[in-house]
C-alpha positions as CSV (number, residue, x, y, z in Angstrom):
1,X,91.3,128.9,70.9
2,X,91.3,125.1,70.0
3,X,88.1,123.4,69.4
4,X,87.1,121.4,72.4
5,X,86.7,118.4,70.6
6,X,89.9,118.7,68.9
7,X,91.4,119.5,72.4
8,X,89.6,116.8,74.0
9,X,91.4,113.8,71.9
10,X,94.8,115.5,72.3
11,X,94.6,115.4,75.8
12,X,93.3,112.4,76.4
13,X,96.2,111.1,74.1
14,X,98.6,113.3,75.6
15,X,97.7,111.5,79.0
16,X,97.4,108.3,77.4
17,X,101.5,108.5,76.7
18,X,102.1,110.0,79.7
19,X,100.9,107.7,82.3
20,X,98.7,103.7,81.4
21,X,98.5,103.7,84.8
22,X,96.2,106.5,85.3
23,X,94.6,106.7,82.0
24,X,92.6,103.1,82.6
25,X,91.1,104.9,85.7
26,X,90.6,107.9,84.3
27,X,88.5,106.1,81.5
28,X,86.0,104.7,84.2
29,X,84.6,107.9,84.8
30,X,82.1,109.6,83.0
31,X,80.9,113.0,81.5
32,X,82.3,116.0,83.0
33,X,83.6,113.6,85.9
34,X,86.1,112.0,83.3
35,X,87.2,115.6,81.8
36,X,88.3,117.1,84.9
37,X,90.3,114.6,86.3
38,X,92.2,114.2,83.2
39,X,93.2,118.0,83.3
40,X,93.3,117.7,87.1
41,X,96.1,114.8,86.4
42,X,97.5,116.9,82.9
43,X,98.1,120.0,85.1
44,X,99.7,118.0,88.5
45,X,101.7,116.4,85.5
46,X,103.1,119.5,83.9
47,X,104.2,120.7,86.9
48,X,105.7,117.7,88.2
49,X,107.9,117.1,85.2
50,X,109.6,120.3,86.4
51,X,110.3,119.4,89.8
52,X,111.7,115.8,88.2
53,X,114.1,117.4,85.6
54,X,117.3,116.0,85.7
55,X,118.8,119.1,83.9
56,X,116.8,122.1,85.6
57,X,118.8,123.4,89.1
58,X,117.2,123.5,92.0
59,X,117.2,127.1,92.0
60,X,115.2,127.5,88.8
61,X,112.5,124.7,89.7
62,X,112.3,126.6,92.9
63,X,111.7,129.6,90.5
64,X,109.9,128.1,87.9
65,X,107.6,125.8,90.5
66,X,106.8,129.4,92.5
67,X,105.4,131.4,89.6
68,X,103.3,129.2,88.3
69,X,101.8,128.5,91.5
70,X,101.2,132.5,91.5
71,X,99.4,132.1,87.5
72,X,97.0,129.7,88.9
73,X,95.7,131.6,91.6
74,X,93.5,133.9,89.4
75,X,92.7,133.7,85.6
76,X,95.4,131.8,84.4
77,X,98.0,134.2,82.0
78,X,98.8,132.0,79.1
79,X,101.0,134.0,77.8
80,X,102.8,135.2,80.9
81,X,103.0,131.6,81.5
82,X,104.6,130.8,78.0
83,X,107.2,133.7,78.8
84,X,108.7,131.8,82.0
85,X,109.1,129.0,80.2
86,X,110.4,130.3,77.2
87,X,114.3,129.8,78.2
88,X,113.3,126.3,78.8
89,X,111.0,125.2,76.1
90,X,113.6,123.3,74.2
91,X,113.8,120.6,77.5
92,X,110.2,120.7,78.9
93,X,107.5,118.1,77.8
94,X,104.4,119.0,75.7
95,X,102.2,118.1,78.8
96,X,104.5,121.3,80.6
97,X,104.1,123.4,78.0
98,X,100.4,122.9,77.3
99,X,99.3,123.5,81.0
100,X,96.7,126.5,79.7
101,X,95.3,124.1,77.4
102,X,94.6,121.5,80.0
103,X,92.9,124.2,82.0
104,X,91.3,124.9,79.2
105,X,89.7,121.1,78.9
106,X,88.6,121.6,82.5
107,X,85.0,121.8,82.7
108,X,84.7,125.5,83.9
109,X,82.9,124.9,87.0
110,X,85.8,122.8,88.2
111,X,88.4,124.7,87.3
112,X,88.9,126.5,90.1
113,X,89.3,123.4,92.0
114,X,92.1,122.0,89.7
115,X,94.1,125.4,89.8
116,X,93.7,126.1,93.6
117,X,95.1,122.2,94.6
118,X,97.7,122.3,91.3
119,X,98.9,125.7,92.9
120,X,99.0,124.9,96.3
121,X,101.0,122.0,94.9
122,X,103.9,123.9,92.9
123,X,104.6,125.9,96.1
124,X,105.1,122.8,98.3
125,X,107.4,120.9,95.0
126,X,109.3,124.5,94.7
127,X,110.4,124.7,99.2
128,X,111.2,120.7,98.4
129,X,113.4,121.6,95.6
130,X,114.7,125.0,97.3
131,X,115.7,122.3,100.3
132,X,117.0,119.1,97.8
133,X,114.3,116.9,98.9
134,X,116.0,116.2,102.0
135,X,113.4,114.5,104.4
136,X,114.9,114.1,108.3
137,X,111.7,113.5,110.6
138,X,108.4,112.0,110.3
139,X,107.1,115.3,109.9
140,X,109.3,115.8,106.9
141,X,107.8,113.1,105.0
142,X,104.2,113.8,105.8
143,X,104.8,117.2,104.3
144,X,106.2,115.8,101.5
145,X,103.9,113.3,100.7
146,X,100.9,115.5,101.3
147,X,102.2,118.1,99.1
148,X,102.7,115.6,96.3
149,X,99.9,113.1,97.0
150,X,97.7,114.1,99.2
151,X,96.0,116.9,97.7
152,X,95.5,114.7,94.7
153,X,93.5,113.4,97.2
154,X,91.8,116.1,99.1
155,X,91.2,117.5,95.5
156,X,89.5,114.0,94.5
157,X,87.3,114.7,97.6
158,X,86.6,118.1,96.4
159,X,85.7,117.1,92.5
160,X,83.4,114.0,93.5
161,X,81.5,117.1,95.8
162,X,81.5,119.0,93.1
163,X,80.8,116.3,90.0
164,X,78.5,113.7,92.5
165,X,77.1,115.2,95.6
166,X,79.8,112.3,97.3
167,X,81.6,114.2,100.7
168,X,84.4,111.9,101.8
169,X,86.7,112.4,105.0
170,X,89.8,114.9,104.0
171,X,92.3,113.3,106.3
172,X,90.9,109.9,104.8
173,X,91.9,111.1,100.9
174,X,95.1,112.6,102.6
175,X,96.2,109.0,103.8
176,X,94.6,107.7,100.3
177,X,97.5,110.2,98.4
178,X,100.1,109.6,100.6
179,X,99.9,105.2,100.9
180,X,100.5,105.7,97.0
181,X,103.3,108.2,96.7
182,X,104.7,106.1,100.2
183,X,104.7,103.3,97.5
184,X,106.7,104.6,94.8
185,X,109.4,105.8,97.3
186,X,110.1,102.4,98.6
187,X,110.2,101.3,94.7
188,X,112.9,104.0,93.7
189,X,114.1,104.8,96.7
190,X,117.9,103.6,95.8
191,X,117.4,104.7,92.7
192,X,117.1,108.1,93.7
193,X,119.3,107.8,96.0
194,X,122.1,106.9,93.6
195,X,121.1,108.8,90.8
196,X,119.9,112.1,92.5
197,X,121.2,112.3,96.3
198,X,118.1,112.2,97.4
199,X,116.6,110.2,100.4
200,X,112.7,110.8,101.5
201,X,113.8,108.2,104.1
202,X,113.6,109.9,108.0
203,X,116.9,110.1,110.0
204,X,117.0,106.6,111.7
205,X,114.3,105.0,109.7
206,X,114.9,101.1,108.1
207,X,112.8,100.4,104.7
208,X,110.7,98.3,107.5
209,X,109.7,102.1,108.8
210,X,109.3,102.6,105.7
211,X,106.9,100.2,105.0
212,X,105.0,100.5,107.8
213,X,104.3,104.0,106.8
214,X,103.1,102.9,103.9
215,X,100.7,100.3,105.6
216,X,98.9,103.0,107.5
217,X,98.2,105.1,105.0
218,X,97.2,102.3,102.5
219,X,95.1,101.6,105.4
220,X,93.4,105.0,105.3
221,X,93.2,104.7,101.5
222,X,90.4,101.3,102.0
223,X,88.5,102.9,104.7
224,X,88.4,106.4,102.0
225,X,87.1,104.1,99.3
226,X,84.6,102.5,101.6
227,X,82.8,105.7,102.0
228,X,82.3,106.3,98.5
229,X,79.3,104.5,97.1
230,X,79.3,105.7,93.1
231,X,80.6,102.9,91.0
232,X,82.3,104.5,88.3
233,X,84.0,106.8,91.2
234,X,85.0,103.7,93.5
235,X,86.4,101.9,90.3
236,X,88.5,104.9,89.8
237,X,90.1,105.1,93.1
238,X,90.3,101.4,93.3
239,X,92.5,100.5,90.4
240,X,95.4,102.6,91.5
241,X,94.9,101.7,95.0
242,X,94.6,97.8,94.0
243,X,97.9,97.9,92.0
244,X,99.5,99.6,95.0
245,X,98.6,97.0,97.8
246,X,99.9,94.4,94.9
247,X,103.2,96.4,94.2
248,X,104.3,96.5,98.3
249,X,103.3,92.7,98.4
250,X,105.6,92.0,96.0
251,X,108.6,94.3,97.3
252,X,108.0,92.5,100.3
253,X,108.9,89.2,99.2
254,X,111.5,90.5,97.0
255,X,110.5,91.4,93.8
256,X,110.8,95.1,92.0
257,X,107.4,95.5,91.1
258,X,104.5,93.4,89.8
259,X,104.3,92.2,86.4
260,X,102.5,93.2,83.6
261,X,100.0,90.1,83.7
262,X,99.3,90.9,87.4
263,X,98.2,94.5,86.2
264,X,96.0,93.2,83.6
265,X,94.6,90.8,86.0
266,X,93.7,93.8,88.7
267,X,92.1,95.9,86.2
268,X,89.4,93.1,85.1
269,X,89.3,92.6,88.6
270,X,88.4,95.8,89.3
271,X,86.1,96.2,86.9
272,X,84.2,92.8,87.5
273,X,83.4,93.8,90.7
């Protein structure tokens, strides 16, 4: 087993590379705090990199997505875990691969918490990739999104319990999960479109729908961050949620996404405050 020191800097490098965007967050928080959200957001990754592959079929995501959510249920199998993806290795990321070392890094009193949410999450990616992401109804997409986002946010909720003694509203961190992910459809959603066949647009629905959906639920996502009153925690959920107000604002008039200088901007303005 790695030294946790030794494992410490290579995840926090390892998520560093992965994603900016939730690494400057991530580095708000401290103590134990800090360490399990970064494996919380390592293992969501791994997993997610599966369900994203553009070379994997449907069929073995699907089969890939539903085994590891049975590993994380109990004591994670590291090695049974290193077996199913073994025919795979050679296309998978390191932050796949490495998903008992992330659990690992978790803080063991909060591991549970990470494995339970990252499970219930590979079940809901592997019956959207058994179905090709095909979203029809309303219903559809609040499935969706809650499987992908929101239980980053109900499993937020359940670490700053755990971490702070902070209890927030569950359908409150639902809506804070979902008015991100709602974001980042509208911002690729003709570029899945045309490069994967995929719409998360409801039958019927304009990309005003669409961002009225992703109104309300940003509007859930302020009134979640209101009832949070550590500073290191609300800076945390700020930043991401700050950068995705900004992002909609500027698809709205137009524009892709924001520019860099507006994202350094909202992270001194998050942290000034």
């Amino acid at each position: 087993m790695k030294d946790q020191k030794i494992l410490y800097k290579e995840a926090m490098q390892v998520l560093k590379d992965t994603s900016r965007t939730f690494y400057i967050p991530i580095t708000f928080l401290k103590n134990d705090l800090k360490t399990t959200v970064a494996a919380a957001y390592l293992a969501m990754r791994a997993i997610d990199e599966i369900e994203d592959h553009e070379e994997l079929t449907n069929d073995i995501k699907f089969n890939l997505l539903t085994a590891t959510s049975e590993l994380l249920k109990g004591e994670f199998n590291a090695a049974a875990y290193e077996t199913l993806l073994s025919p795979y290795a050679n296309k998978l990321p390191e932050v796949t691969l490495r998903l008992a070392d992330w659990l690992t890094f978790c803080p063991e009193g909060s591991r549970s918490i990470i494995q339970a949410s990252t499970s219930e999450m590979a079940f809901g990616m592997a019956k959207w990739a058994k179905a090709n992401w095909q979203v029809h109804t309303r219903d559809d997409l609040d499935e969706y999104t809650y499987y992908v986002a929101g239980l980053v946010g109900t499993m937020l909720s359940e670490i700053w319990e755990w971490g702070a003694g902070i209890k927030t509203d569950r359908e409150l961190a639902i809506g804070y999960g979902r008015g991100l992910q709602a974001v980042n459809i509208l911002r690729n959603q003709h570029e899945d479109m045309d490069e994967r066949g995929v719409s998360f647009v409801p039958d019927g629905w304009t990309r005003d729908d669409l961002f009225a959906y992703a109104e309300e639920n940003l509007a859930q996502a302020d009134l979640y961050i209101k009832g949070i009153d550590k500073r290191s925690i609300k800076m945390f959920c700020r930043l991401p949620l700050a950068l995705a107000h900004k992002t909609l604002k500027a698809m709205q008039e137009g524009r892709e996404k924001i520019t860099r200088a507006e994202v350094e901007q909202t992270v001194e303005e998050v942290q000034a405050d």
